[in-house]
C-alpha positions as CSV (number, residue, x, y, z in Angstrom):
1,X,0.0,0.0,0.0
2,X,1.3,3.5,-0.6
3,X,1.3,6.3,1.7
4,X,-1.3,9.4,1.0
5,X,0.9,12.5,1.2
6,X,0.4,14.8,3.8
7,X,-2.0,18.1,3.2
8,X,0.1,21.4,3.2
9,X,-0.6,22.8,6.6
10,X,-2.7,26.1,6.5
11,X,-3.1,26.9,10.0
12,X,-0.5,29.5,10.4
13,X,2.3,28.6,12.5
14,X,3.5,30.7,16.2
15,X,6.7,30.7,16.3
16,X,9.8,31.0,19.5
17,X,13.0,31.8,19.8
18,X,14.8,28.5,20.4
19,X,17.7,28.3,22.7
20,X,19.0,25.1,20.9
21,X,21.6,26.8,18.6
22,X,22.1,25.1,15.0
23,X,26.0,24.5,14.7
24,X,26.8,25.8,11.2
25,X,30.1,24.4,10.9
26,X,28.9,20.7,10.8
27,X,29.4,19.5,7.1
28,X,25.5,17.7,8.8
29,X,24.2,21.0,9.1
30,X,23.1,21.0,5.1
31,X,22.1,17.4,5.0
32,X,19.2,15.5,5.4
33,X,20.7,13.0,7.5
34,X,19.5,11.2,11.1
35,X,21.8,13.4,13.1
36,X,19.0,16.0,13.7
37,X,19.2,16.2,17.3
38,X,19.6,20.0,18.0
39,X,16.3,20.1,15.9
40,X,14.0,17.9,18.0
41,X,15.4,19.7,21.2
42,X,14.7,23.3,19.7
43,X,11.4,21.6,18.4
44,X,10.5,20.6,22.1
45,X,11.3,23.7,23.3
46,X,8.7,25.3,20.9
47,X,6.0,22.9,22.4
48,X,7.0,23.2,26.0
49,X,6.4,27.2,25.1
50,X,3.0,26.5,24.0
51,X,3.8,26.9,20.4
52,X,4.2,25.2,16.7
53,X,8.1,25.9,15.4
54,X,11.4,27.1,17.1
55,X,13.8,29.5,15.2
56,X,17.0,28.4,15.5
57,X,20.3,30.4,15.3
58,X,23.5,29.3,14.6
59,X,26.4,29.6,16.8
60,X,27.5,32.7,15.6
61,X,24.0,34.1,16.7
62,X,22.7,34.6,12.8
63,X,19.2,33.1,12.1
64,X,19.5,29.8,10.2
65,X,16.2,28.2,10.1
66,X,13.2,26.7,11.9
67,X,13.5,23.4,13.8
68,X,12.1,21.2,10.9
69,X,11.6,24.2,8.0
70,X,13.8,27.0,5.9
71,X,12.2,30.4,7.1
72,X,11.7,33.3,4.9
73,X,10.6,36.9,6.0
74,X,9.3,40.1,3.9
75,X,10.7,43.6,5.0
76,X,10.0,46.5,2.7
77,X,9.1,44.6,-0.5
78,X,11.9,42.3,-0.3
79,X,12.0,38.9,0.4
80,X,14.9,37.2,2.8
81,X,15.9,34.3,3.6
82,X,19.1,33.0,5.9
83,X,22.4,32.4,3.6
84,X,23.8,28.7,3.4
85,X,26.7,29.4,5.1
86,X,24.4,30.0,8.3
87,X,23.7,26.2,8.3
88,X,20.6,26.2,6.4
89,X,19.2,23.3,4.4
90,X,19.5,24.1,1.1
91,X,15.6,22.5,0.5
92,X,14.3,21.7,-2.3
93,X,11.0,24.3,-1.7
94,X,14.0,26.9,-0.4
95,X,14.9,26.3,-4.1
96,X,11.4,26.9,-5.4
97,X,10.0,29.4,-3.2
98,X,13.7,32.1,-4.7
99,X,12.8,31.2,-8.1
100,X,9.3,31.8,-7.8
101,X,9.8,35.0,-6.5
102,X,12.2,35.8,-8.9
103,X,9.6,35.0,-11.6
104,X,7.2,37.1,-10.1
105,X,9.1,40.3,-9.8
106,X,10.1,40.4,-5.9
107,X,13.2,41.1,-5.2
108,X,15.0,38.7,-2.6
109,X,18.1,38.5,-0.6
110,X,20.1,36.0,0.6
111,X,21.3,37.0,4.0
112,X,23.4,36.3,7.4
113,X,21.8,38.3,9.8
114,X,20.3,38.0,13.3
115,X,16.7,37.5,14.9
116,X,16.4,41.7,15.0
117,X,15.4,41.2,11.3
118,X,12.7,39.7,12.5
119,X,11.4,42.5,14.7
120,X,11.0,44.8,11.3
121,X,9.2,42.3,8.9
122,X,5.8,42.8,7.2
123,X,5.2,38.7,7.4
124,X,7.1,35.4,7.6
125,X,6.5,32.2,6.5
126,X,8.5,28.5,6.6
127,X,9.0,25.9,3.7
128,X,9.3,22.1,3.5
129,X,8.3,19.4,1.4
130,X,5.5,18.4,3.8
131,X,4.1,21.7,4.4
132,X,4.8,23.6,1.2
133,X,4.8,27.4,2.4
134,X,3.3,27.4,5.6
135,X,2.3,31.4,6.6
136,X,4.0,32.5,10.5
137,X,1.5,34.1,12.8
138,X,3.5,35.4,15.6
139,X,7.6,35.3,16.5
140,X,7.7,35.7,19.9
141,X,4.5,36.8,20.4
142,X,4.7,39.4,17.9
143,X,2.3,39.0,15.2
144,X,2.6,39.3,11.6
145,X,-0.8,40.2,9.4
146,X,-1.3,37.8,6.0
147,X,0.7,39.0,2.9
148,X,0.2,39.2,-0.6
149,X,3.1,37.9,-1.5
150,X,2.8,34.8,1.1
151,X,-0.4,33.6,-0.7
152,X,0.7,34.3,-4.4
153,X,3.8,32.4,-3.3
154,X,1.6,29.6,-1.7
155,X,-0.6,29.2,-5.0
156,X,2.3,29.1,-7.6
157,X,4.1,26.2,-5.4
């Protein structure tokens, strides 16, 4: 028997701060491999908080990702995304989501850069292969209203 795939989630996600750092020096850190365990103790963190995803940062203190997804942010009427020399998966909808919104006419940046950046964003969103481009509600606690861009994003994926 074969597996259904799993429904993109829509229910935006709340997102923490985790205190779990992601160590961006591991030749691990970009692959899909078993070793995840910084990932399920940032993701417990998140719900032990009460909430869906934990932000991780890498040990030089730049955002890298979330515990299980690649983050993405919008600021002014760019969007950003952590660089791969943060530790970042380079995913396969990371891939997708960039050329996208290149083909749409936003302009993004690839950046190192700490959780501050979150503080001024418009909206946020995180990206797998299970959830697609699932929209962020709050980062802690602050909340982030629906964006254009998000949903266009959502519907050409």
């Amino acid at each position: 028997a074969r597996a259904a795939a799993a429904a993109p989630v829509s229910t935006p996600a709340e997102l923490v701060l985790a205190r779990t750092r992601r160590n961006e020096g591991s030749p691990a850190a970009r692959l899909k491999t078993l070793s995840y365990l910084d990932n399920v103790l940032a993701r417990a963190e998140a719900l032990a908080a009460g909430a869906d995803e934990a932000v991780m940062l890498n040990n030089r203190g730049e955002l890298a990702c979330a515990s299980a997804a690649n983050l993405f942010w919008i600021a002014g009427d760019r969007l950003f995304t952590p660089a791969l020399s943060c530790g970042v998966l380079n995913g396969i909808v990371r891939a997708r989501v960039l050329a996208k919104a290149a083909a749409l006419g936003a302009p993004t940046a690839v950046v190192a850069t700490d959780a501050r950046a979150l503080e001024g964003a418009q909206a946020a969103f995180l990206t797998n292969s299970l959830i697609g481009v699932r929209p962020v509600a709050s980062f802690e606690g602050r909340a982030f209203a629906p964006h254009d861009l998000v949903e266009r994003l959502r519907a050409a994926l």
